[in-house]
PyMOL commands that place a pseudoatom at each C-alpha (Angstrom):
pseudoatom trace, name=CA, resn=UNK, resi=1, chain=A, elem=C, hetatm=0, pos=[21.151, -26.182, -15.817]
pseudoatom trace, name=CA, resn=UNK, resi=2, chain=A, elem=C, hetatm=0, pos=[22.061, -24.763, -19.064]
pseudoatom trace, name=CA, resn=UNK, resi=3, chain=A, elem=C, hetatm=0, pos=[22.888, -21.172, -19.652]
pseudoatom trace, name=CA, resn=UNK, resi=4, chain=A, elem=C, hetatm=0, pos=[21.327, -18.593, -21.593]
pseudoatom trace, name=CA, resn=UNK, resi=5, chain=A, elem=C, hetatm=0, pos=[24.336, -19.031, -24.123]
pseudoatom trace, name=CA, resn=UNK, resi=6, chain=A, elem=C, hetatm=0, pos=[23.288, -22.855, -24.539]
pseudoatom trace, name=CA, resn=UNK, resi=7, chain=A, elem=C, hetatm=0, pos=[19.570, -21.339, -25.037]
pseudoatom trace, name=CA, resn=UNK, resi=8, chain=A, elem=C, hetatm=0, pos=[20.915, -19.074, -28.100]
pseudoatom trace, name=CA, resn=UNK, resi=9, chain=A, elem=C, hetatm=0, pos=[23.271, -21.099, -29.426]
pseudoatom trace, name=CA, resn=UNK, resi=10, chain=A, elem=C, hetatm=0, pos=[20.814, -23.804, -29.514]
pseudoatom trace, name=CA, resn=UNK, resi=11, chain=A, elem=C, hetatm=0, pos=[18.231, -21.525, -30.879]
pseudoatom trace, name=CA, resn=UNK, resi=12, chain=A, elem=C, hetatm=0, pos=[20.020, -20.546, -33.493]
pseudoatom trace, name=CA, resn=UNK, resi=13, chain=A, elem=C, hetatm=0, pos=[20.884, -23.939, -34.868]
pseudoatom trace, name=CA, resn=UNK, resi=14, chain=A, elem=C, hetatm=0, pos=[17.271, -25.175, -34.822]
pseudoatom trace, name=CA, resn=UNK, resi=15, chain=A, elem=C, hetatm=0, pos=[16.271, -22.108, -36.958]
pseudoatom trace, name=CA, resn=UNK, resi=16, chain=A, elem=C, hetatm=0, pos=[18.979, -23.201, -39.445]
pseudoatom trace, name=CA, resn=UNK, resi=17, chain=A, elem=C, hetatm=0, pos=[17.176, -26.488, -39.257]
pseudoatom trace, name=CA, resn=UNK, resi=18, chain=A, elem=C, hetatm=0, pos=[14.116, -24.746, -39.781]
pseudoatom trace, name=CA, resn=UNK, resi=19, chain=A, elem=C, hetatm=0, pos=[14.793, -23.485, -42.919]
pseudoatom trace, name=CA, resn=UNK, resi=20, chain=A, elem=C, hetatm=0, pos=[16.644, -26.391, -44.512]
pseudoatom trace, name=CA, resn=UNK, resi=21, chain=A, elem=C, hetatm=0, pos=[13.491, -28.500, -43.586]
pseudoatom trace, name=CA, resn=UNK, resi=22, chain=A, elem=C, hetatm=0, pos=[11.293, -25.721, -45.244]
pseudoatom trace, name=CA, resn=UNK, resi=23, chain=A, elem=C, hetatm=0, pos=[13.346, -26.222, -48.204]
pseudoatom trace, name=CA, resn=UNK, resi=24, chain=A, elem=C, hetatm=0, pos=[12.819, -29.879, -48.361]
pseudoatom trace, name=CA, resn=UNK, resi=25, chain=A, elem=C, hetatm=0, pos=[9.030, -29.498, -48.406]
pseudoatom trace, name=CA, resn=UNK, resi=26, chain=A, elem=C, hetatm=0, pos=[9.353, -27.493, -50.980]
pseudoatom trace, name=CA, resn=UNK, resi=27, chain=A, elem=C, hetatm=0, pos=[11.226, -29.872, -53.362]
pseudoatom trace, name=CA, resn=UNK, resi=28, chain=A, elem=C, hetatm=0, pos=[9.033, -32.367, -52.369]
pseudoatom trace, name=CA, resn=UNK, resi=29, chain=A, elem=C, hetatm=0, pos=[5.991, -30.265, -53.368]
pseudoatom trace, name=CA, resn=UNK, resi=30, chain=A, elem=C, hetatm=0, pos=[7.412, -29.322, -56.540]
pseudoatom trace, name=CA, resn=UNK, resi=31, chain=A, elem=C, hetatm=0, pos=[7.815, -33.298, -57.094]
pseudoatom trace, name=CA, resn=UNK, resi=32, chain=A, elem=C, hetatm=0, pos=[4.183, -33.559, -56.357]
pseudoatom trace, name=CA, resn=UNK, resi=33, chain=A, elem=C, hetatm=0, pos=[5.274, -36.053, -52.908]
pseudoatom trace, name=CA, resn=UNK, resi=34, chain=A, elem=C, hetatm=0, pos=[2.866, -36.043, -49.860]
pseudoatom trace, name=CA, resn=UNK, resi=35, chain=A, elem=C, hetatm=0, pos=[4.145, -33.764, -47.242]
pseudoatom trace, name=CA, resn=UNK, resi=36, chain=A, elem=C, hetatm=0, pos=[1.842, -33.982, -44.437]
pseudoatom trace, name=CA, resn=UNK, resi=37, chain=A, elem=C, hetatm=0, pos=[4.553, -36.126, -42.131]
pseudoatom trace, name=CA, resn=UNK, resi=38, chain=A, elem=C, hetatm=0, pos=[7.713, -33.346, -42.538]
pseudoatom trace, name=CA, resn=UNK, resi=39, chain=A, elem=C, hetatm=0, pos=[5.282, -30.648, -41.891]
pseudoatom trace, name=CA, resn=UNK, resi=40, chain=A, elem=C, hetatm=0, pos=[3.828, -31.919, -38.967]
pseudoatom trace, name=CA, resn=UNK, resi=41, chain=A, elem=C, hetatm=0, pos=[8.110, -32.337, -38.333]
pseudoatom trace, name=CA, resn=UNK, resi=42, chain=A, elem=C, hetatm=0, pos=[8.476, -28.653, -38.793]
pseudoatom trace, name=CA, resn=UNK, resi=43, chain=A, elem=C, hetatm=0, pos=[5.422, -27.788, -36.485]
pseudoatom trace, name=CA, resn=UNK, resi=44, chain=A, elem=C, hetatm=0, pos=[7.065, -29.764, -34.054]
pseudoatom trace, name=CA, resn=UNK, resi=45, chain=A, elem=C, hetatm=0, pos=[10.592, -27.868, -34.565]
pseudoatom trace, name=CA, resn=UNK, resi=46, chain=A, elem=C, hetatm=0, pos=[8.475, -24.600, -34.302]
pseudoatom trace, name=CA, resn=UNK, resi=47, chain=A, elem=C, hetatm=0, pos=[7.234, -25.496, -31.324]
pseudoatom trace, name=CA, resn=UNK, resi=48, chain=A, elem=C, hetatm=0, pos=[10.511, -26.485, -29.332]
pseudoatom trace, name=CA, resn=UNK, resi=49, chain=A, elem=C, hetatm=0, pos=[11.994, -23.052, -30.748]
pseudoatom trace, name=CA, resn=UNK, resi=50, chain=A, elem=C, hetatm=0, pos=[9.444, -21.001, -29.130]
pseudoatom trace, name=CA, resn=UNK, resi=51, chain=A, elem=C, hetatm=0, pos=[9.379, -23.103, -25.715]
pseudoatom trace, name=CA, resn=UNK, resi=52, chain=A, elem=C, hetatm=0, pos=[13.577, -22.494, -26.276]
pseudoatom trace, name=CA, resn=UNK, resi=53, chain=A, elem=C, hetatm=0, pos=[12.623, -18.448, -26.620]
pseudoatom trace, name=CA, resn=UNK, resi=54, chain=A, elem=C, hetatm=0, pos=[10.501, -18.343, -23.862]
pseudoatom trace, name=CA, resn=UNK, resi=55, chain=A, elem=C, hetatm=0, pos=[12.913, -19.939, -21.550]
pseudoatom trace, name=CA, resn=UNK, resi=56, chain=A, elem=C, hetatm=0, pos=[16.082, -17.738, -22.914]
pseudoatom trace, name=CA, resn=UNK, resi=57, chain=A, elem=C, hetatm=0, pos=[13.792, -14.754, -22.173]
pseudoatom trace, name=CA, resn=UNK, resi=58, chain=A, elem=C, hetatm=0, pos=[13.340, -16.184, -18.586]
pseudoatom trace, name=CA, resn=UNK, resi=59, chain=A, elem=C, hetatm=0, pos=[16.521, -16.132, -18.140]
pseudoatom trace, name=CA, resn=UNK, resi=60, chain=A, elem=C, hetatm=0, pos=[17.647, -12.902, -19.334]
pseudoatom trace, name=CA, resn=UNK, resi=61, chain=A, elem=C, hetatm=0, pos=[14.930, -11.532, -17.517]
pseudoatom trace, name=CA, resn=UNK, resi=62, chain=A, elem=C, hetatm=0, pos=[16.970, -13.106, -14.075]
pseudoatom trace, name=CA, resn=UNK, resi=63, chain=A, elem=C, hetatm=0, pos=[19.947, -11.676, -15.145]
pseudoatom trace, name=CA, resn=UNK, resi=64, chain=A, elem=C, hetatm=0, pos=[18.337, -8.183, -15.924]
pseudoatom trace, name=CA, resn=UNK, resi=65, chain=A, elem=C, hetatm=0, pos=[19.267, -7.885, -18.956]
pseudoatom trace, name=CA, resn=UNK, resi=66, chain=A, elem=C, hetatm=0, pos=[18.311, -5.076, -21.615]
pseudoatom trace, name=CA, resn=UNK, resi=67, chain=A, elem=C, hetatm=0, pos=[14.748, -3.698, -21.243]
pseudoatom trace, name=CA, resn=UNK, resi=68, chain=A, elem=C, hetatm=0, pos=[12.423, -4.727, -23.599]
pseudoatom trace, name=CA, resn=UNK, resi=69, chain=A, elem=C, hetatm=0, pos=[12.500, -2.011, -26.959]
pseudoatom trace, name=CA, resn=UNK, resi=70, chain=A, elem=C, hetatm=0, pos=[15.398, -0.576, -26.525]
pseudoatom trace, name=CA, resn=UNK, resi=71, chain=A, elem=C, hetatm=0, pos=[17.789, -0.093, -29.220]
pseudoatom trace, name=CA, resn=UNK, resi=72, chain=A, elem=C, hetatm=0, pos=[21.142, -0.768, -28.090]
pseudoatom trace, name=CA, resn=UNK, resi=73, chain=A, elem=C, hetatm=0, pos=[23.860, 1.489, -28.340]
pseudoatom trace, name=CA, resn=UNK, resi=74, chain=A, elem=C, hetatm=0, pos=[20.901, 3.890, -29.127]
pseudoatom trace, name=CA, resn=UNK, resi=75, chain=A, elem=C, hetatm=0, pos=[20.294, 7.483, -27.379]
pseudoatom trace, name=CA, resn=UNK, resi=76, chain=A, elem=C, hetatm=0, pos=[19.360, 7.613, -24.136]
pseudoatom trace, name=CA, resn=UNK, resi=77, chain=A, elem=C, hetatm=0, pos=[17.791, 11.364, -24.121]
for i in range(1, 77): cmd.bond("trace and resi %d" % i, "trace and resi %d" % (i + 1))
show_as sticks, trace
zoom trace
């Protein structure tokens, strides 16, 4: 099973992905080409980011990690 380093890592490069695709759209809009076949691309990229979220925050949830809205390094009075 992967760790929650995979699960970042991984995140992280999809959002790159994310934006270069959002980028291509836009050229291709601009060039006045249909784009209903990369968006419904992106949607899917959206989607596997957030299923990737939800199971890194599984994880650090297991490992008891940082609570949720704290800053860190921040005060603790």
């Amino acid at each position: 099973m992967p760790d929650i380093d995979f699960y970042r890592a991984e995140i992280e490069r999809m959002r790159a992905q994310v934006g270069r695709q959002r980028k291509e759209i836009l050229q291709l809009q601009r060039a006045g080409v249909a784009t209903a076949a990369a968006e419904l691309l992106l949607g899917r990229m959206l989607a596997k980011i957030e299923g990737l979220c939800v199971e890194r925050d599984r994880l650090k949830k297991e490992q008891g990690g940082p609570t949720k809205g704290r800053v860190l390094g921040g005060r603790s009075w």
